[in-house]
N, C-alpha and C positions, 0 to 999 in steps of 0.2 A: 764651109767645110772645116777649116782650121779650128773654127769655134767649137764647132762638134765633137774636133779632136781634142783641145784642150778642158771640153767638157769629161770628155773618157777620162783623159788622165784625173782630172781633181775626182772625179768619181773614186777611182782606183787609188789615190792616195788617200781618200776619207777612207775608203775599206781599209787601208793599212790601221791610219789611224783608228780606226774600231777594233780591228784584229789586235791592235798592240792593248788595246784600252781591257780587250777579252784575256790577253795574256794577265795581264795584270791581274785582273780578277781571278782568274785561275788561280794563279797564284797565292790574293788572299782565304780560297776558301780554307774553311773552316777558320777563320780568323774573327774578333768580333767587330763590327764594324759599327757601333752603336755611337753615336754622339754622347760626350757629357749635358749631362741634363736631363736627363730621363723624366720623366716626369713624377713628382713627388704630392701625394695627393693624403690629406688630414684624413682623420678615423673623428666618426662622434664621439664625446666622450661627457653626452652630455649622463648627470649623473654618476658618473665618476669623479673620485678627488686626483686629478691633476699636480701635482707642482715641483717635474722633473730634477732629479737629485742624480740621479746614476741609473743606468740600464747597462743588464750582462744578459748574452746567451748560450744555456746550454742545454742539455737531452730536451732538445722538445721544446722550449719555452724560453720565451721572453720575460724576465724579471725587471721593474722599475722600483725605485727608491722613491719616497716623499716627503721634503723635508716641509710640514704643513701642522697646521693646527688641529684639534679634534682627536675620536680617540676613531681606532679602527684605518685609519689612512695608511700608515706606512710604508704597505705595498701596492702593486699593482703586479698583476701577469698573464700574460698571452701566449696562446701555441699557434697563431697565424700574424702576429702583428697587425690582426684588427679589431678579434672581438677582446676586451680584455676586463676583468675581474678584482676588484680590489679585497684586500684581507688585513688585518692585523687587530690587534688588541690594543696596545696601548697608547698612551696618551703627549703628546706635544714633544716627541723623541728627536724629530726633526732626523731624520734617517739620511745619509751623505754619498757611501758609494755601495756599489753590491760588485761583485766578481766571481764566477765558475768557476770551481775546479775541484776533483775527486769525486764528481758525482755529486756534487752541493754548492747552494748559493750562498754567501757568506757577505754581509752587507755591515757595515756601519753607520755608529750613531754621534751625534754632537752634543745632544744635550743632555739622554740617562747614560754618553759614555761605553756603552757597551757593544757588543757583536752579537751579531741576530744568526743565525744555521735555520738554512733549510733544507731538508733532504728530500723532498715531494713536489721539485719546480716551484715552489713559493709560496704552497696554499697553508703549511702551517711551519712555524718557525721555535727554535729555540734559544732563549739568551743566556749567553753568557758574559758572567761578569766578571772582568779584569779586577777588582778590590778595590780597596780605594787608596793603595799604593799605588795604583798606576791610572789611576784616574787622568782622561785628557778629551777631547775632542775629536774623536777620531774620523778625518774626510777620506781618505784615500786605502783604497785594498788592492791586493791585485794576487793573481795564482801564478805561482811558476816553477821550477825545478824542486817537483813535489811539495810546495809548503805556500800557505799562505801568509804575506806582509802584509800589515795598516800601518799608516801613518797618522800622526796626529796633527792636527792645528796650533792650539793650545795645550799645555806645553811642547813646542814645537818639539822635544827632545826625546817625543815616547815614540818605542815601534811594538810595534805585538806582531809575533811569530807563532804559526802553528804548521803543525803537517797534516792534524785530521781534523781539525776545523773546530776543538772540543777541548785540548789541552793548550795553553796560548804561554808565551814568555816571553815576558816582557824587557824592552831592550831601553841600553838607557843610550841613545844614538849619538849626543852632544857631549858627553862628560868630559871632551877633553876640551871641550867650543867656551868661552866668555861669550858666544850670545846663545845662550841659554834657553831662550826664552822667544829669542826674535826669529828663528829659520822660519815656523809655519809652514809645515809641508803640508801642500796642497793636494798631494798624487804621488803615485811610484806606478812601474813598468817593468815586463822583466823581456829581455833580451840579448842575444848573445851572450850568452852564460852571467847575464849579474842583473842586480836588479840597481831597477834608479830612481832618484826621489826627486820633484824637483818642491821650490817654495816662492812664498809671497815674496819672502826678500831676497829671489837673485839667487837663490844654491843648488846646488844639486848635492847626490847623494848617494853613493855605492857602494855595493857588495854583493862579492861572489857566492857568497853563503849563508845568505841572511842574518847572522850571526854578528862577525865584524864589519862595522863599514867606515868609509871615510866622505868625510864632507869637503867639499871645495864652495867656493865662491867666483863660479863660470859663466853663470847665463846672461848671457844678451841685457830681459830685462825679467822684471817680473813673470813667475808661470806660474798657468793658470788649472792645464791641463797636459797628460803626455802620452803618448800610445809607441808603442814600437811593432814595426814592419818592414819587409823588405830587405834585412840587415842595419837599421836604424829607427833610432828611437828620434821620433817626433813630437815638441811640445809648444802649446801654443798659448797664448794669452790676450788679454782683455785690455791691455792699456800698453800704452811704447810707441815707438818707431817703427821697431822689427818683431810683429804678434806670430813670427813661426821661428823656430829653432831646430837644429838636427844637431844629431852626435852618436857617434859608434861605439862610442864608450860609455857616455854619461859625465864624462869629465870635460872634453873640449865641446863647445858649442860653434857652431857658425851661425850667425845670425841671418835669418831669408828676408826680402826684399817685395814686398807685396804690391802689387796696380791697386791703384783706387777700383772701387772700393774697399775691396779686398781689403787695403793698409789701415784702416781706421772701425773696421768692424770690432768687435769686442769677443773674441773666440772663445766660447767656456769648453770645448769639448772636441776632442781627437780620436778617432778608432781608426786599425787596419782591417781592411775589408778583402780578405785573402779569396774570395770570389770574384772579385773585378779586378783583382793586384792593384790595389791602391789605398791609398789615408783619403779619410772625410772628418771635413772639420764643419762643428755647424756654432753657430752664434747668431747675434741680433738679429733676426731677417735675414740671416742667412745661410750661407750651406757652399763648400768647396771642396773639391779634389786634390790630389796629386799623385801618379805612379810614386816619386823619390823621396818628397820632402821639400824637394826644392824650388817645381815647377807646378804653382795654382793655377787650377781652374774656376770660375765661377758659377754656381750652378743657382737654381731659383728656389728656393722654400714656399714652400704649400702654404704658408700664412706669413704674413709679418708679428713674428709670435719670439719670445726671446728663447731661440733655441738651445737647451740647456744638456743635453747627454745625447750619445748617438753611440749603438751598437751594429754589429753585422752578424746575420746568422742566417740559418735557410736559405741562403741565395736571394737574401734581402736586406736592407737596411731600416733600420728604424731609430725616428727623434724622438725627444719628448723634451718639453717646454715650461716654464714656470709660469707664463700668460696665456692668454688665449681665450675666446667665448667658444663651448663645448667642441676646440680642436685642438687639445694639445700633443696629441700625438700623429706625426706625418712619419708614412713609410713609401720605399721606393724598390720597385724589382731590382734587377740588377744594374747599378747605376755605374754604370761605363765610362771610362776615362777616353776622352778623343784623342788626345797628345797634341789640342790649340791649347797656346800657353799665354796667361793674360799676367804675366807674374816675369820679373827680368831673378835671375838666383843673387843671390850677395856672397862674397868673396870676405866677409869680414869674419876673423874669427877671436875667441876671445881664451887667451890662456889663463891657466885655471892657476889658486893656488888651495891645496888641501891638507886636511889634517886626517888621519888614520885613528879612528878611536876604536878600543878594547872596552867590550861589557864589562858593567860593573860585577864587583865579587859578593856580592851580596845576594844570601837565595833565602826565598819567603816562597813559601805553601798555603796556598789557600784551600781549606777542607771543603769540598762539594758536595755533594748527592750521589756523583760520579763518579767511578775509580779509575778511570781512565790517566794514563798516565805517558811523558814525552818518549816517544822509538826510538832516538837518539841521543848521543851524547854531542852535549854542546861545553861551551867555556859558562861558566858559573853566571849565573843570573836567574832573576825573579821568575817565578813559575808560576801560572795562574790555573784555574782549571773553573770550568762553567758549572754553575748552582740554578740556575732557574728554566723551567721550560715552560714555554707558554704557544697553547696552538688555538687557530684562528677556526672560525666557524668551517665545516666541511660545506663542499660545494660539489653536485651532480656534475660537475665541467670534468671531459678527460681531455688530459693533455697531451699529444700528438708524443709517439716513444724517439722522438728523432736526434741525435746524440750533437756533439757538439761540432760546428767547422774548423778545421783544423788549418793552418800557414799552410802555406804550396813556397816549396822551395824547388831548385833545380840545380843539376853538376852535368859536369862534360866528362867526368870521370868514365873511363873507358872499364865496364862489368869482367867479372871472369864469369863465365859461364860452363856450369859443368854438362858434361857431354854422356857422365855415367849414371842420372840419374833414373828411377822407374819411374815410369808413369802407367796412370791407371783412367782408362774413358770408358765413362759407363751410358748405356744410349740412352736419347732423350726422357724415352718412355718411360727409363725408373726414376720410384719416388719412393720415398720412405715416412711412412707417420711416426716413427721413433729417430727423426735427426737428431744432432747434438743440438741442445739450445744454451745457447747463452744469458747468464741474467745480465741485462742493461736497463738503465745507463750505470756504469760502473769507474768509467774513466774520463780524464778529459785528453780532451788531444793538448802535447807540449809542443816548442817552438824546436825544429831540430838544427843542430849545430851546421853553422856555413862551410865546416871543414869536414861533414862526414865522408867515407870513405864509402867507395859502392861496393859491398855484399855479393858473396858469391850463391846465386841464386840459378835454381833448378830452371831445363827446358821445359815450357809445356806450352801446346798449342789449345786452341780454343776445343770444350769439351774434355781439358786433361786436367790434371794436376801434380806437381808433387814436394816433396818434405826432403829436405834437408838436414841432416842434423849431425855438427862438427864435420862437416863438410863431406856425408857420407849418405846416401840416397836409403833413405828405411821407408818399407813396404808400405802403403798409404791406402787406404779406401775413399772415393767420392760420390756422395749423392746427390741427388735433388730434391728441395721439398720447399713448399710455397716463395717458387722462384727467387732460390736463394741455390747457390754453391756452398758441401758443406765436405769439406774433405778430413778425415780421422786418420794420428797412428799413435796407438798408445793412449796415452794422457793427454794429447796435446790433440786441439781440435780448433779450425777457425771457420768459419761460416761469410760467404762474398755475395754481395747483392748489389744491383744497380738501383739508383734510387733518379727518378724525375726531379724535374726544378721547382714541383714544390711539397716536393718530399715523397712521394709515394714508393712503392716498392716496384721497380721495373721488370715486366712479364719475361721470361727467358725466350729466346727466337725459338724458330722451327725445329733448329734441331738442337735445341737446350743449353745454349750458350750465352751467358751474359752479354748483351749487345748496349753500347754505348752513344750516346748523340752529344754534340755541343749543349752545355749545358745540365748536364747529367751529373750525377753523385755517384761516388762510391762508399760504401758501406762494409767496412769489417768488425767483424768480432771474432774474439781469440780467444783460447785457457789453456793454462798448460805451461805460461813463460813463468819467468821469473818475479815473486811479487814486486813489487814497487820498482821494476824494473819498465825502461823503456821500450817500446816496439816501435820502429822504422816503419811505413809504408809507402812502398815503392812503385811508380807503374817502368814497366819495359814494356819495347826494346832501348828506343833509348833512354838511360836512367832519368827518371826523375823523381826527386822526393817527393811523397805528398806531404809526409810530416812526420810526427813521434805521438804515441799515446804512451799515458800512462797506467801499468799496470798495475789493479790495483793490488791487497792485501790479502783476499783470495784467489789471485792468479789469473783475473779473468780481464777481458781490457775491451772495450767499441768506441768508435767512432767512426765521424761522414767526413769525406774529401771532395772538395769539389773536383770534378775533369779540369785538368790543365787547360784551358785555349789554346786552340789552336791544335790539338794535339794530332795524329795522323793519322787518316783512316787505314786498317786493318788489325793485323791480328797483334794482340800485346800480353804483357803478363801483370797481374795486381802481385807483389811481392808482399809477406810479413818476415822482419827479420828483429831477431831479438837473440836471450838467453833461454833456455828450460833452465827449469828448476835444479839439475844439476849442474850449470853453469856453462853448459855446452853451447857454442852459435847454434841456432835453431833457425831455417827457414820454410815459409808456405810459398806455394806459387802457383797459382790459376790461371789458364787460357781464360782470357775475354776476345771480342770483338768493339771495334770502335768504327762508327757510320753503319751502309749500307750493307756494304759487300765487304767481306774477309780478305786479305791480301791486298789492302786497296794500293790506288799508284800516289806514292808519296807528291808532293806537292811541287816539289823537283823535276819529278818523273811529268808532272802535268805541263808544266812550263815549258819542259823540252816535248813535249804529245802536242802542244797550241805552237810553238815557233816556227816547225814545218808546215804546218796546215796555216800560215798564215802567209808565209814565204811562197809554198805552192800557189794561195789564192790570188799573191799579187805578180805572179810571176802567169798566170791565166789571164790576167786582166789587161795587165803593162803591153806585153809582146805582143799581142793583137791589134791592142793602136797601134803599136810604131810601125807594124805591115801595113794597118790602113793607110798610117800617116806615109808612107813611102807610096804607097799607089797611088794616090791622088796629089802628092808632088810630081810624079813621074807624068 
């Protein structure tokens, strides 16, 4: 009988421990709970020319580089990361990197030197030629606070700067350096308000304004590659001790600490993957994680193929490789960080020493085809502008309209919320064949500052909407039209749709309200703000950034967000916050729904809903032996 008894009790304490194992889980839902590793699986590629240079994603499409022989290679491009297309005209150009932004792909070359533009996802391109004053090598591109930077190789000293991707000016970046000759930048990055360069020999490279920059001599050891995320620029390399580096600025580096294998792999290539919040690095046979920068994981690559460029877009990742029998490109849904850490951080950091160079004063004009001419005034220097256009055979392929992923950032900054605003709910049943449309893709989404401030933004519940503007509630109209949210006042108009994980456009619930799940996108489009002006999107209640788009030069601006993880089920608001065109703060705001049920019970609320009902169960369970156990001692 005792046995019996102390059967009950273990009984009763396993139920606790399951109840507490239930609370727990409660607690994670809506959490991702996926292992690193996902599984990463090759695409045929037999018939296609291969030999990975650079991969960028933006509206819709996957773009590759090909640095290869033969005429017709140069590109390659996808709108699912499987079936994919090659394009180009000319011959042995050896093409290096490509990069999105303002609605175009923008790629460089090594061997005709020049910049390729494409404004139709990839299928046909236009070159432009820097002169043969600025003649160089150019491996690295990258898009950021409205303008595009390249770097060169050879003469490691060139930069080319543009804003529209057509008029370029050439920077002379060493003039004040005795080595001249020897930086070789490999790559740039732009983050927290600057951009960064790093190179073959050990430098890095900054500025806040693509303009002036200053070189140091800080990294660890040689870099190879660099991506920034998270609030830090991550760069990695092929050969050293320490093949990962981080830094906040561009100027200090800490050198990281890798496990075998990890330490001895040859890393050509770094992205931030702001749909799983973390960096992926892929190189020889292989492929790794990290949320910070600091802390690798080791993940498996679909071949033992030397993996050479890795991008993130659609709620996926994608490699591409310079080896391989017809697999050189592996992609991965969404490849999830565990938080197992195979990787100790290092503590070593390396103080920089720098020189601050000013562009040369020297200005050349090169006569084009084109009259397009620089938006801005800058400090004196070479101005280039593009003479040749050349387009690639057309092809029956349409490319998915899907706009580009944007950073997810987050604040704890405490909203003002106005209480005087109108709102306007219109029932499900209407719909309108004359909504506002938007032309997209028009913008790319930018990286928004870790110090912005949170926006005083309108109530509205699910099925509402409304407009702000200079902190003052003007009359708004909302409709519905192929399950999209389209709210108007005035000139200003933005359009809100949920989008599935692999891109589709999400059907509005029962009673017409954007409904959200793990996993899910958000989609905005706006007109009306200020051109080249940035747009904040925000979801509430509690703030969080999803990012900045840029508006473009007719006032119009889209892009996709992934859902935060994690985020809580019920009722929330998608925020747009910018300028109009008379320079007035201007905000949108739309009721959505996020899970099942509207109002859900936060995950807090859950935790304290399971601790009673678990407390109850064992308090059912316990008191009952100890009566038995007392009646059969008595």
């Amino acid at each position: 009988m005792h046995r019996l008894q102390i059967k009950s009790v273990s009984a009763a304490t396993s139920l606790v421990v399951a109840m507490v194992s239930f609370v727990m889980a409660v607690a994670l839902v809506g959490r991702d709970v996926l292992a690193a590793g996902e599984t990463w699986t090759t695409t045929d590629t037999t018939g296609l020319v291969v030999d990975g240079s650079g991969i960028a994603y933006g509206n819709g499409s996957f773009v590759g580089t090909n640095c290869t022989t033969g005429t017709g290679n140069e590109f390659i491009r996808s709108a699912n990361g499987t079936t994919w297309i090659g394009s180009g005209t000319a011959t042995d150009i050896c093409m290096t990197s490509v990069a999105f932004g303002n609605g175009k792909f923008v790629a460089t070359s090594r061997y005709d030197r020049k910049i390729h533009v494409s404004s139709d996802g990839g299928a046909t391109w236009t070159v432009i030629d820097p002169g043969a004053a600025n003649s160089a090598e150019w491996t690295g591109i990258t898009y950021g606070a409205g303008q595009f930077i390249a770097v060169s190789y050879f003469p490691g000293r060139k930069i080319l700067r543009s804003t529209d991707a057509v008029t370029w000016t050439a920077i002379d970046a060493d003039a004040a350096s005795s080595m001249t000759n020897d930086t070789q930048w490999r790559d740039v990055a732009y983050g927290n308000g600057r951009f960064v360069g790093i190179s073959h020999f050990a430098r890095s490279l900054t500025s806040t304004d693509g303009v002036n920059w200053t070189l140091t001599s800080s990294l660890p050891v040689s870099a190879y590659d660099i991506a920034f995320g998270n609030g830090v620029f991550v760069a990695v390399s092929t050969v050293g001790t320490n093949r990962v580096m981080t830094s906040t600025d561009g100027v200090t580096w800490v050198a990281r600490t890798l496990a075998s294998p990890l330490s001895t792999t040859a890393w050509n290539d770094v992205t931030w993957d702001a749909f799983g919040d973390q960096f992926v690095a892929v190189g020889n046979s292989s492929v790794m994680t990290s949320p910070d920068g600091v802390t690798w994981t080791a993940g498996t690559a679909a071949a033992s193929n030397n993996w050479t460029a890795v991008i993130a877009g659609a709620s996926m990742l994608v490699a591409y490789s310079s080896n391989g029998t017809n697999n050189r490109i592996m992609k991965a849904g969404t490849y999830t960080y565990s938080g197992s850490s195979t990787t100790t951080p290092s503590s070593t950091t390396t103080t920089p020493s720098s020189t601050t160079t000013t562009p040369s004063s020297t200005t050349t004009t090169v006569s084009p085809a084109t009259t397009s001419t620089l938006s801005t005034s800058i400090a004196p220097v070479t101005t280039v502008v593009g003479v040749t256009s050349t387009s690639a055979a057309v092809t029956t392929t349409t490319l998915l309209s899907q706009t580009q992923i944007a950073r997810v950032g987050t604040t704890t900054t405490v909203p003002r919320l106005s209480t005087s605003a109108t709102t306007t709910s219109i029932s499900p049943a209407t719909t309108t064949s004359t909504s506002t449309t938007i032309a997209r893709p028009v913008a790319t989404a930018a990286t928004p500052s870790t110090t912005t401030t949170v926006p005083e933004i309108a109530e509205a519940a699910p099925g509402e909407a409304a407009i702000l503007v200079g902190g003052e509630s003007v009359k708004s109209t909302l409709s519905r039209s192929n399950d999209q949210l389209v709210i108007s006042a005035g000139d200003m108009a933005a359009t809100i749709s949920g989008l599935t994980s692999d891109g589709a456009v999400a059907p509005l619930d029962s009673e017409g309200n954007i409904r959200l799940s793990e996993g899910d996108q958000i989609q905005v489009e706006a007109s009306g703000f200020a051109p080249n002006s940035d747009v904040e999107v925000w979801l509430f209640s509690t703030p969080t950034l999803l990012g900045a788009v840029t508006v473009n030069a007719e006032g119009t601006a889209s892009a996709v967000f992934p859902l935060p993880r994690g985020a809580e089920s019920g009722n929330h608001r998608v925020a747009l916050n910018g300028k109009n065109v008379a320079g007035d703060d201007a905000s949108f705001a739309v009721g959505i729904v996020i899970g099942s049920n509207s109002g859900g019970v936060s995950t807090a609320g859950k935790v304290l809903i399971a601790i009673p009902i678990a407390l109850a169960v064992l308090v059912a369970l316990v008191i009952p032996a100890r009566r038995r156990r007392k009646v059969q001692l008595a």
